[in-house]
N, C-alpha and C positions, 0 to 999 in steps of 0.2 A: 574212351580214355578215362583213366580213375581220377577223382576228385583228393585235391591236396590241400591240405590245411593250415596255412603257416604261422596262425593263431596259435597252434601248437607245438611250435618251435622255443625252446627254451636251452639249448645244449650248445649255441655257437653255431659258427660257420658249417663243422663239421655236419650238424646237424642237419642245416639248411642246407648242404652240397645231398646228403646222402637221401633226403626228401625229393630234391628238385628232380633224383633222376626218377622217381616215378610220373616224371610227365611223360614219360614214352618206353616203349621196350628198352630194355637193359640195352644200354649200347654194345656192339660186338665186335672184335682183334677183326681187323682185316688188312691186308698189303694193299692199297689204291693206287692204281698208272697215276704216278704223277699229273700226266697230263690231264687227268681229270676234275682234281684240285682244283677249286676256284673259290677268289678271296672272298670273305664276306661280305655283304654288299655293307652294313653298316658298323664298321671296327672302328669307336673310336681311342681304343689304344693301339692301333696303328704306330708303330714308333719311326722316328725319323733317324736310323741309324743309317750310319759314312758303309760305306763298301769295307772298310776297315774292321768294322764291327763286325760284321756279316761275315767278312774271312775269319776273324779269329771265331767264332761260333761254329764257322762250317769245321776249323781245324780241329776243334773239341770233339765235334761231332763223328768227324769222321775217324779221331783215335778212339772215343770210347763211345761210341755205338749212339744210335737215338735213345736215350732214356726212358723220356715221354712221349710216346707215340701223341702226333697232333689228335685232337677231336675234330670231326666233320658231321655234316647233317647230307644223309644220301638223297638229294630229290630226284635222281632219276640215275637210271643204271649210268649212263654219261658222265653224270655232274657229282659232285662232293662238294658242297659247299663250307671253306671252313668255319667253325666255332670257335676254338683257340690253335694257335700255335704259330701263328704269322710271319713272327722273325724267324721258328726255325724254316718254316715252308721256304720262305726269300734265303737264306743260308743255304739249302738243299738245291733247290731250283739252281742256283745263281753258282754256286762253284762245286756242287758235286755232281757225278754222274750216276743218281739215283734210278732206276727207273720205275721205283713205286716206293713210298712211303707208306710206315705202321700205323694204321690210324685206329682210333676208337670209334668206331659207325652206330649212328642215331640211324632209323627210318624213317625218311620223313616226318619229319619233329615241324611243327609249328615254328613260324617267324616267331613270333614270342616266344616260347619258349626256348629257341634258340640262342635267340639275344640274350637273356637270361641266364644261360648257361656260360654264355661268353661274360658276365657280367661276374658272374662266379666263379669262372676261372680265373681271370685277372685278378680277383680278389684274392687268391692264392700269392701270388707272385710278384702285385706291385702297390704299394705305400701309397694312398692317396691322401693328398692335400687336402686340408679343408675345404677348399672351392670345389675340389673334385670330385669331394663326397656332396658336398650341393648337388655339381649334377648328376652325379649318380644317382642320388636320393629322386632330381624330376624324372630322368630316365626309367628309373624302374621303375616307379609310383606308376609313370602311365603306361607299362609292360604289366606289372599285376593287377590295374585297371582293366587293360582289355583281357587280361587271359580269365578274370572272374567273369565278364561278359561271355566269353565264348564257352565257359562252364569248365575251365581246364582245370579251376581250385575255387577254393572258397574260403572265409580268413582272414586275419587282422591284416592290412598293409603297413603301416608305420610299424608293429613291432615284428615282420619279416624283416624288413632293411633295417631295422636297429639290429637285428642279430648278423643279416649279414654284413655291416659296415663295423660291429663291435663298436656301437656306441651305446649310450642311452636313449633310451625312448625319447627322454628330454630333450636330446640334441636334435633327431628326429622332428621333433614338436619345431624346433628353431627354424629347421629347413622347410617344413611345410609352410610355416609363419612366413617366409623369406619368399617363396614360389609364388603365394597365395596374395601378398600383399606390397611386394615390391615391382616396377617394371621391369622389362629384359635387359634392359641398359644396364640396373643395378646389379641385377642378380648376375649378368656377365664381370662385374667389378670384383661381384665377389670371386666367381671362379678362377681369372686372372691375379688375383690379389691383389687387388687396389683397395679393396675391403674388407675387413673381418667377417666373420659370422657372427659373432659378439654386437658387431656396431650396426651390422646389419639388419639384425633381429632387435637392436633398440630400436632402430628408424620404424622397421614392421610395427614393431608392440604399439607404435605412439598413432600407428594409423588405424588400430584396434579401436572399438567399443567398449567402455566399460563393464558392461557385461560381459563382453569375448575377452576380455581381462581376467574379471574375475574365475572366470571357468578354466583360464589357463595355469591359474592361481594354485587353484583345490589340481588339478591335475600332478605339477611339478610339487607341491605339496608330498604327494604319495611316492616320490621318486629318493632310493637311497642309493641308488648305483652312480648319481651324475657326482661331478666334482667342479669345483673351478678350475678349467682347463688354464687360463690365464696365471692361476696363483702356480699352480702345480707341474705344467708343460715341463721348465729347466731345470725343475727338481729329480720330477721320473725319470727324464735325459740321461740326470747324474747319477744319479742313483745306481742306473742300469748299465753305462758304459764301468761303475765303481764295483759291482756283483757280479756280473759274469766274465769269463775270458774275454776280452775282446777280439785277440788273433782267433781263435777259435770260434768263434760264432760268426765273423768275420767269413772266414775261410766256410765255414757251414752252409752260411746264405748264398755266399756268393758262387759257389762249385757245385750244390749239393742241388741248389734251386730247391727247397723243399714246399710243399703247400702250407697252410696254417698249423693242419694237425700234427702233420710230421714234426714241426720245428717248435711245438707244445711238449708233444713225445718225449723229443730226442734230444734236445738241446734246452727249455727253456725250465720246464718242471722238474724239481730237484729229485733225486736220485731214491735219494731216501728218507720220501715223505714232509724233507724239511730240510730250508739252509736259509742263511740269512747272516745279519752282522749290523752291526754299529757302521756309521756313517759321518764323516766331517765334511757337510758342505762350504762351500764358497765363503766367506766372513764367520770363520769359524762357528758356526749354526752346527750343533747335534742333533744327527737323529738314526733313523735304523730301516733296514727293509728284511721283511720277514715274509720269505716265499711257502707259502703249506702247499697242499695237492689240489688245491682249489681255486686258491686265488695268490695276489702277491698286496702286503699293507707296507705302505709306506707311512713313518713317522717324520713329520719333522718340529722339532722343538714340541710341542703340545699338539699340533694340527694331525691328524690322520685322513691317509688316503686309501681306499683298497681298489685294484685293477684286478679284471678278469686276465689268463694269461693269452686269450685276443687280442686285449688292448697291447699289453706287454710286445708280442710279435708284432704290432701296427708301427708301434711307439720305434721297436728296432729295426724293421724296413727301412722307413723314413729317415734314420739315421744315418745308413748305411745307403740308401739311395743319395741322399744330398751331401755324402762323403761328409759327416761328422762325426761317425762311427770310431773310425781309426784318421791320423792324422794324413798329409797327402805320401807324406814320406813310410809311412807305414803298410797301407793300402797298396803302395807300387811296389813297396819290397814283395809282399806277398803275392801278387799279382806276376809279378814277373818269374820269380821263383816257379809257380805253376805253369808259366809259359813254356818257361825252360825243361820242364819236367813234360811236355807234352812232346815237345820239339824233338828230346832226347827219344819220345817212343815212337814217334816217326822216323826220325833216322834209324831207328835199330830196324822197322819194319822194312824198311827201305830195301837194306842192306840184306 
């Protein structure tokens, strides 16, 4: 198995997803018996969705086809273990009458690396919290821990998971601070949110060495990608709900399910090279955001900020998962509209 290097990861998610699949043969299209299917043994995005959910998913599915075929790891002609697709697998299972789902087949892929891959799919498709990325950040640290043990890569670890969390190395440096130097207690405070990461990594820094200070010092020194998350958070918010369509991006994420790269492509990168505009935030404050092909800077009043369009996609998930995106009244009209539009192509198939 070829040696990977994710030292050399500088291009985003994209980057890190199209790396990761050379930990094994190119995955391959295959139709799998259902019954062969079996959940993973550690998913923790497992979601806790009603039987209600599940039906309206199965009814999607079953008017406009599987999209995304799941991903599976094959250990034995029997078994399929999955890697993502969970909800739809429980949708499928549970009220269609499938007798084999489209899968993308691993052989035999490593438990690490498998988890891995599960870890980059979800990265795709769901908004994590600050706590979430804590544990994301221990989970994979000790997944690219043992996979350099068993020889499967070789490579910086903090700046793989800063490319694929689409943070800065600096935040990275936070989370390590926080694993390294806080108990389980806390560091589960944080992932629940009883704690910041901010307040959390002061409590850390204050149980540092002066010297483990200083070093951390000259480190975040060389850093120009971080921002103050705290000054800037309900500026980019606004900023971003005030730039783009919001029905329409809205309607994008939510029907289209795109991965990161798709929704850079197709929706967030301006068309032509460049868009942007003036800005009147909240206590009449001026300022502006200016999207180029590379990045997006946000002004306000004197202060600048620039985001990669990772962060941008992150910053809109989150939005749109904790329904702040579009109002609740907004969100249903469109939602329901689509319902009805599903409903109508069932009945005609019906018929």
């Amino acid at each position: 198995m070829g040696k990977l290097n994710i030292a050399n990861i500088n291009a985003g998610l994209n980057k890190v997803k199209s790396i990761t699949e050379t930990l094994s043969n190119t995955a391959h299209f295959e139709n799998v018996p259902i019954d062969c299917i079996k959940p993973a043994k550690n998913n923790p995005y497992a979601s806790n969705d009603t039987d209600e959910d599940l039906y309206e998913l199965a009814i999607s599915i079953q008017a406009n086809g599987l999209i995304n075929p799941l991903s599976v790891n094959k250990v034995s002609d029997s078994e399929y273990q999955l890697i993502s697709g969970e909800r739809r697998f429980s949708a499928i299972k549970e009220y269609l009458s499938f007798k084999s789902i489209p899968c993308m087949v691993y052989d035999k892929i490593s438990e690490n690396a498998a988890q891995l891959k599960l870890h980059i799919a979800n990265l795709d498709v769901r908004e994590y919290t600050t706590g979430q990325k804590l544990q994301f950040y221990t989970e994979t640290e000790q997944l690219l821990k043992n996979m350099k043990e068993s020889g499967e890569f070789t490579g910086g670890i903090q700046k793989g998971i800063a490319d694929l969390l689409g943070v800065s190395t600096r935040q990275v440096r936070k989370y390590k601070s926080i694993t390294e130097n806080l108990s389980s207690e806390e560091q589960q405070n944080v992932i629940e949110g009883n704690l910041s990461v901010d307040k959390a990594y002061q409590i850390a820094n204050s149980q540092k060495t002066d010297e483990e200070k200083i070093t951390d010092d000259k480190k975040e020194s060389g850093s120009t990608s971080a921002f103050d998350t705290d000054f800037w958070d309900d500026k980019i918010r606004f900023a971003l709900k005030h730039h783009y369509e919001k029905i329409n991006v809205f309607k994008y994420y939510t029907f289209k399910v795109p991965n990161t790269q798709e929704s850079i492509k197709e929706m967030l990168k301006p068309k032509y090279g460049y868009s942007g505009g003036t800005i009147t935030f909240p206590n009449e404050v001026y300022g502006s955001i200016e999207c180029s092909a590379k990045s997006v800077e946000l002004v306000y009043e004197k202060k600048r900020c620039k985001l990669s369009y990772i962060q941008i996609d992150s910053y809109i998930r989150e939005l749109i998962r904790n329904e702040k995106w579009l109002t609740k009244g907004e969100s249903q009209k469109v939602l329901q509209k689509k319902l009805n539009m599903i409903n109508r192509k069932i009945g005609s198939t019906s018929e």
